[in-house]
C-alpha positions as CSV (number, residue, x, y, z in Angstrom):
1,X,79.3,87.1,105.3
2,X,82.9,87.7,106.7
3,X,85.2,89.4,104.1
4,X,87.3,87.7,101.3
5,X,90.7,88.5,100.1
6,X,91.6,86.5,96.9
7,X,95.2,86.9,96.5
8,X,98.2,90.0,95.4
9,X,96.4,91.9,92.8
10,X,99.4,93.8,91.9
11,X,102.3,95.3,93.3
12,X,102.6,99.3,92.6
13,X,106.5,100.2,91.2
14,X,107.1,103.8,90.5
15,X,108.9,104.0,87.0
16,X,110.7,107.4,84.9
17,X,109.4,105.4,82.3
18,X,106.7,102.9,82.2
19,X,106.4,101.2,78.3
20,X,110.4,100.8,78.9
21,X,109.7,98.9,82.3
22,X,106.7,97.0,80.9
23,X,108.7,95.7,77.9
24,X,111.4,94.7,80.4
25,X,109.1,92.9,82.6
26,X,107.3,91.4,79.5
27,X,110.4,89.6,78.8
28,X,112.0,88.7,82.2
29,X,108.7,87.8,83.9
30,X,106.1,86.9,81.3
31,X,104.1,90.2,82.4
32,X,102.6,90.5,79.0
33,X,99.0,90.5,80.0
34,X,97.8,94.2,80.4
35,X,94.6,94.8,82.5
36,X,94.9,98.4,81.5
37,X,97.0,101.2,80.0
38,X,95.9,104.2,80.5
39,X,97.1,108.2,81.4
40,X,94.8,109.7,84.2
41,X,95.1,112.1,86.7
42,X,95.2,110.7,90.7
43,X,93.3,112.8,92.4
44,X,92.0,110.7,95.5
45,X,96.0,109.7,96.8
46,X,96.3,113.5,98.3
47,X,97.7,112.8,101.3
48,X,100.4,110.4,99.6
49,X,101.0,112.8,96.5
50,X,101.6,116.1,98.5
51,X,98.1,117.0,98.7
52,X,97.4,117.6,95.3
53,X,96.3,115.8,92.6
54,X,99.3,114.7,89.9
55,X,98.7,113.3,86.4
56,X,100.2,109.7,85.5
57,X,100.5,107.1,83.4
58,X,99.6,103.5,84.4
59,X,99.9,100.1,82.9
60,X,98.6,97.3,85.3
61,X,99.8,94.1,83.8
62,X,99.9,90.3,84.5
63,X,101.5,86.7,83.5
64,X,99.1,84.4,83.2
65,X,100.7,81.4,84.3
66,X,99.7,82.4,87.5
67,X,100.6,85.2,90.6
68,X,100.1,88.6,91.4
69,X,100.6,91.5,88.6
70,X,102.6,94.8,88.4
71,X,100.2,98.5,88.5
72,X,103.9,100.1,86.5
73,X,102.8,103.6,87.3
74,X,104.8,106.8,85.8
75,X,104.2,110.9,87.0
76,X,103.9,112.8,84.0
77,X,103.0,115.8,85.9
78,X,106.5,116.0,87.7
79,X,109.9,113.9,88.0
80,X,110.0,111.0,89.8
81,X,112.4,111.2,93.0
82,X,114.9,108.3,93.8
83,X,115.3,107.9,97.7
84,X,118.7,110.2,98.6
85,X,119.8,106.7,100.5
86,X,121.2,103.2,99.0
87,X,118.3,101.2,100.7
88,X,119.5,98.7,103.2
89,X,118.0,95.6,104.3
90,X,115.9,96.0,107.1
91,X,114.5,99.4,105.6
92,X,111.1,100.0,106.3
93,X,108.4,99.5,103.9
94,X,108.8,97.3,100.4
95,X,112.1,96.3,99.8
96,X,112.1,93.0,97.6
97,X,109.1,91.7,95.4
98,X,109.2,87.9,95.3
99,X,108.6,86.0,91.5
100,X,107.6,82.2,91.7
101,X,109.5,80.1,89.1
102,X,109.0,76.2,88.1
103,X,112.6,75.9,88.4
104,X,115.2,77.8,90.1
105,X,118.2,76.7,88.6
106,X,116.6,77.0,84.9
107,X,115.6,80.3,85.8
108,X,119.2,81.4,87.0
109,X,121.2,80.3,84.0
110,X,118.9,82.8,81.9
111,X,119.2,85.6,83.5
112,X,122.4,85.3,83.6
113,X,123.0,84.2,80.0
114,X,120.9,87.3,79.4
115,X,123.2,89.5,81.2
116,X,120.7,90.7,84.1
117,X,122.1,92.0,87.1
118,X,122.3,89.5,89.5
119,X,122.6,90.2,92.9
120,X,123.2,87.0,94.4
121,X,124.5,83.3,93.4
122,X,121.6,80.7,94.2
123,X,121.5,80.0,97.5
124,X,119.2,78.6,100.0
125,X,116.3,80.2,102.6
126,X,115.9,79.1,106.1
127,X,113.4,76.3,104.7
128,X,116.0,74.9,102.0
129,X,114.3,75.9,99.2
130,X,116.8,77.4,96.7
131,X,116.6,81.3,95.7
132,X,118.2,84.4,94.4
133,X,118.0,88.2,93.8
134,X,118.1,90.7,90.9
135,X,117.5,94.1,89.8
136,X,115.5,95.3,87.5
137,X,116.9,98.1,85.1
138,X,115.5,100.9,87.6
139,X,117.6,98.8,90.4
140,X,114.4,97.5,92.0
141,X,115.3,94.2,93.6
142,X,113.7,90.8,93.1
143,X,114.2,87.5,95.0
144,X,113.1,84.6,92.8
145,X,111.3,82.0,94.1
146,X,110.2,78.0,93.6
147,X,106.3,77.0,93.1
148,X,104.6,74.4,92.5
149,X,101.4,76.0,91.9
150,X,100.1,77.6,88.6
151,X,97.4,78.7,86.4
152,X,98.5,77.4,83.2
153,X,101.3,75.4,83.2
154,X,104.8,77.3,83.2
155,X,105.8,76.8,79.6
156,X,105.5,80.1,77.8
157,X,107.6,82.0,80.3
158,X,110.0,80.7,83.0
159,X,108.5,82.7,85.6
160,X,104.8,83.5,87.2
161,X,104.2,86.4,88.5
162,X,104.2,88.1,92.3
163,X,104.5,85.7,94.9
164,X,105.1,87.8,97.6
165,X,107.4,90.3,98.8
166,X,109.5,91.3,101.7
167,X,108.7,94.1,104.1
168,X,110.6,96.1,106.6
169,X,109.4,96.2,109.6
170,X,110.8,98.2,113.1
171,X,108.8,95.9,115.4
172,X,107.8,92.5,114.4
173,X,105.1,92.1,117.4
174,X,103.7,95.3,116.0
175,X,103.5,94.4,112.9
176,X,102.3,91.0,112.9
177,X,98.4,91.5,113.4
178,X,97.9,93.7,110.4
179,X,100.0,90.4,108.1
180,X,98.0,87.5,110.0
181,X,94.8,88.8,111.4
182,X,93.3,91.2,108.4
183,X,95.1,89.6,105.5
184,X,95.1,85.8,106.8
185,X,98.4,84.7,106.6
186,X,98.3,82.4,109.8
187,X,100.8,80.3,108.9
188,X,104.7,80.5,110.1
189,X,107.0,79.2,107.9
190,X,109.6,80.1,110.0
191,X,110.8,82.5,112.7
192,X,114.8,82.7,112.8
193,X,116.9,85.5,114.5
194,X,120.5,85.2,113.3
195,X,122.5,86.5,110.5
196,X,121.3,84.4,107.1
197,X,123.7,83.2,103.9
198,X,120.7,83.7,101.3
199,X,121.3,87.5,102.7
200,X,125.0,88.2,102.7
201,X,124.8,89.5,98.8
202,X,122.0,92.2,99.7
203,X,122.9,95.6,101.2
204,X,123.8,95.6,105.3
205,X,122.6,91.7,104.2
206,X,125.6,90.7,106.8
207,X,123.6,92.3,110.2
208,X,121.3,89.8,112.2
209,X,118.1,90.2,111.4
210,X,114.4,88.8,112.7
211,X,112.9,87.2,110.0
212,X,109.3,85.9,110.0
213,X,108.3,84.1,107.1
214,X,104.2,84.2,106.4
215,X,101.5,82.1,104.6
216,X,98.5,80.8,104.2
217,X,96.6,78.0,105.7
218,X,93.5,78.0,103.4
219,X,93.7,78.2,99.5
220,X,92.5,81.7,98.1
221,X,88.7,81.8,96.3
222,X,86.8,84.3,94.4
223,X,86.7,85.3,90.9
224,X,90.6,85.8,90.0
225,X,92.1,83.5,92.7
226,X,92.8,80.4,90.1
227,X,94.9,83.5,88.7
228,X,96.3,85.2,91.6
229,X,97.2,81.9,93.6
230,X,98.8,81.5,97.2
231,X,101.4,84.3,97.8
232,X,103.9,84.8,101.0
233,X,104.8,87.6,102.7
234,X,108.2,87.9,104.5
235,X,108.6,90.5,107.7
236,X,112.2,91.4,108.2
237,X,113.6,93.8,111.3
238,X,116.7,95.0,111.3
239,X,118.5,93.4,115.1
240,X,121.6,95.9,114.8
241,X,121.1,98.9,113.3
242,X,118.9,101.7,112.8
243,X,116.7,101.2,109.8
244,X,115.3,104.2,107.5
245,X,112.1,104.8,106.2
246,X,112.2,103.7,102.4
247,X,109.6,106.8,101.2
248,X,110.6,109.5,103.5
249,X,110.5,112.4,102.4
250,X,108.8,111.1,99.2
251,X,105.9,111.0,97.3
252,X,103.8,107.6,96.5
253,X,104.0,106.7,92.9
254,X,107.9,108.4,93.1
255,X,110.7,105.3,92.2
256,X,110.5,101.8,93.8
257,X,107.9,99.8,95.4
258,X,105.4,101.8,96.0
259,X,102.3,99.7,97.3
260,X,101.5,96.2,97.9
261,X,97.7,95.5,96.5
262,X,95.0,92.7,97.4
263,X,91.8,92.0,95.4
264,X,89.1,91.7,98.1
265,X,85.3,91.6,98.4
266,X,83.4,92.9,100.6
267,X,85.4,96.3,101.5
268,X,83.1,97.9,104.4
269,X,84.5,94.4,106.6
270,X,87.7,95.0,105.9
271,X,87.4,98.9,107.0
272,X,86.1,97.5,110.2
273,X,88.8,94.9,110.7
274,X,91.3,97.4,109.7
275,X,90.1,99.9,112.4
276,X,89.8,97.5,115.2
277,X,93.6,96.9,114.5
278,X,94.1,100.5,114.8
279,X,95.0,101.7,110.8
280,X,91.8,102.5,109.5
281,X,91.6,103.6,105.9
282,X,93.8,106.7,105.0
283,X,92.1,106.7,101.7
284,X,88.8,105.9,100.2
285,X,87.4,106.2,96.7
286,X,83.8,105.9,97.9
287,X,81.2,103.1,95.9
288,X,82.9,103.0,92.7
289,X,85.8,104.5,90.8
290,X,85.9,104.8,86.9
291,X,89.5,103.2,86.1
292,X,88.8,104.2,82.3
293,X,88.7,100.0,80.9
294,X,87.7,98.8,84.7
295,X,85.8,100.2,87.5
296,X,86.3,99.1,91.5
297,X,86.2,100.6,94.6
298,X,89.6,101.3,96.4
299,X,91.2,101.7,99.5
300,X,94.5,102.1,101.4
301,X,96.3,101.5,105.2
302,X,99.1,102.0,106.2
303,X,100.9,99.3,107.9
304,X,102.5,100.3,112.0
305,X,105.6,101.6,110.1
306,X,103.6,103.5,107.3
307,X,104.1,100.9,104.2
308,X,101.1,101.3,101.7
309,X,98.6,98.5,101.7
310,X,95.6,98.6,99.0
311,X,92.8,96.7,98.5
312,X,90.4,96.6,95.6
313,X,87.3,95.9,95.1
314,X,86.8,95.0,91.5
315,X,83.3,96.0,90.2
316,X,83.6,95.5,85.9
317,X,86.4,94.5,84.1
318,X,86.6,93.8,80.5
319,X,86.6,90.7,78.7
320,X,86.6,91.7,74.6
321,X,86.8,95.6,74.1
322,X,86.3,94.8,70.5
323,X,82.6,93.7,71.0
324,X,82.3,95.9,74.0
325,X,82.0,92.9,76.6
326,X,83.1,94.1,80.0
327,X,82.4,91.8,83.0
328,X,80.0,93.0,85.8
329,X,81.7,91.7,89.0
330,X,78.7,93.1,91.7
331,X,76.5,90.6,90.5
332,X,78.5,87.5,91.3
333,X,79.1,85.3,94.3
334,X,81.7,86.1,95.9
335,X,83.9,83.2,96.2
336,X,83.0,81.9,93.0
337,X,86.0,81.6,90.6
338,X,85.1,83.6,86.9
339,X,85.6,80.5,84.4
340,X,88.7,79.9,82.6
341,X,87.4,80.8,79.2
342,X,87.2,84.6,80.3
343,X,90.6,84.4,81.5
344,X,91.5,82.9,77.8
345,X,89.4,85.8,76.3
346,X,91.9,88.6,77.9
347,X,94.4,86.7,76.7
348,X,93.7,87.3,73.0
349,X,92.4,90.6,73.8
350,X,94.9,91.6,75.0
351,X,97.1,91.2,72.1
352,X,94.9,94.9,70.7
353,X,95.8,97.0,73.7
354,X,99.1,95.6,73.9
355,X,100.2,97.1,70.3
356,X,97.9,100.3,71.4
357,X,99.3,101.0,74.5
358,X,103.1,100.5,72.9
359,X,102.4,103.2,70.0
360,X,100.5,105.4,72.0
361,X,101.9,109.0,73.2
362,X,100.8,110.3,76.2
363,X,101.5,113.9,77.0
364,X,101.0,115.5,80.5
């Protein structure tokens, strides 16, 4: 059996402050679903966290109307650092996390009657589908997105969550392989050199640019793709000036984006697909890591340019704390989807560690 990658698990954002960025999240993008909330000490990321280990606080929350999640993850061992640079389009690594919506326009007179920073007016991508950007009270940018796809129908919240997000790269060639051949998105949307409108609002957005839009030819499976759903990646190199590295000189977990995450089975086929590429893992966490409410196995590559790609293997995760129910993934088929009942169940459970994790004080 080949390997299977169900979807975005989460992207990683480095936060001074993770309740505050959870409760704004909560509200703009319907990320009020937490997996887990927890304070921990990372002691496997050492050569991403200066080579030792650093205490943190984590929240790893979802919307479940469908998309990827956020892992909002806070030092509490040492202070956050900001890159020393505005970051330019065309930077290298994690620049803009993409959020589907059911309607764009809907979506943009909220945020604006809410007063959110909007970066952009709506405008349109190569395809013609409309979009625009935001930031996010740290100044983490966002481009919103149109689906039609969804878990449960988009009515509680006006966004899903993580659809995608759009990468730096310095060589799209090299790049390429690691986004189509190990993560399977085959599929070019498009493939435009020029200089682009649905740009001119972001920084050095008026340069010309290679922009390689990615998806997928097959639907996702296995036990939270009906959750997780499709998701696009977007591959952008900078034509006409010299691009930095967004984390250099930085520590993982310090502000921004700090790691784009897939839920995968089947990890030792990945490691081997990774290597044959030529970025074998630069982490491991062996057969199974204790997450405190969930337990996996984790790894990480680094993409030609250095961006942070995990995967994770999930092993248990839990369904009702209250009765002690935790969900043991090992023992399941693979591609089979977990029933929609369990995803229900987290739902209501997840009104108890929501209130826990909001009144709970963490101290380093």
């Amino acid at each position: 059996m080949d390997y299977i990658i169900s979807g975005i698990q989460q992207i990683g954002i480095g936060v001074s402050n993770a309740d505050e960025a959870w409760a704004w999240y909560r509200k703009y993008f319907g990320m009020d679903i937490p997996i887990f909330a927890e304070a921990a000490e990372a002691a496997l990321m050492l050569p991403y966290t200066g080579g030792a280990p650093r205490k943190r606080y984590a929240i790893l929350a979802i919307n479940l109307q469908g998309g990827g999640g956020f892992e909002i993850w806070q030092y509490k061992s040492r202070t956050p650092q900001a890159a020393t640079f505005e970051l330019q389009l065309g930077d290298l690594g994690l620049f803009c996390a993409k959020i589907k919506c059911a309607d764009v326009q809907k979506t943009y007179q909220f945020f604006k009657a809410e007063g959110v920073n909007l970066v952009s007016a709506i405008q349109q991508t190569p395809d013609g589908s409309d979009t625009f950007y935001l930031r996010d009270l740290y100044g983490n940018l966002f481009q919103i997105v149109p689906s039609q796809e969804w878990f449960q129908s988009p009515k509680r919240h006006l966004t899903g969550g993580a659809y995608g997000i759009t990468i730096g790269v310095s060589d799209l060639e090299r790049a390429l392989p690691i986004y189509q051949q190990l993560l399977g998105y085959d599929v070019i949307a498009y493939d435009k050199t020029q200089q682009f409108s649905d740009f001119q609002a972001l920084p050095s957005g008026d340069h010309t640019f290679r922009r390689v839009l990615l998806r997928q030819t097959k639907a996702p499976v296995g036990a939270f793709a009906p959750v997780l759903g499709r998701s696009e990646i977007e591959l952008v190199q900078a034509l006409d000036r010299t691009p930095h590295k967004i984390y250099a000189d930085r520590m993982w977990g310090d502000l921004g984006f700090i790691h784009l995450c897939f839920d995968v089975r089947n990890m030792d086929r990945i490691g081997a697909k990774a290597a044959l590429l030529g970025q074998p893992f630069t982490v491991d966490s062996g057969a199974s890591f204790d997450m405190g409410e969930a337990a996996g196995r984790f790894t990480y590559i680094e993409d030609p340019d250095g961006t942070l790609i995990e995967f994770v293997e999930t092993h248990k995760v839990p369904i009702a704390k209250k009765w002690g129910w935790y969900l043991n993934l090992k023992n399941r088929q693979p591609d089979q989807a977990l029933p929609r009942f369990i995803f229900k169940s987290t739902w209501l459970e997840s009104k108890k560690i929501k209130l826990i994790a909001l009144s709970a004080t963490y101290v380093t």
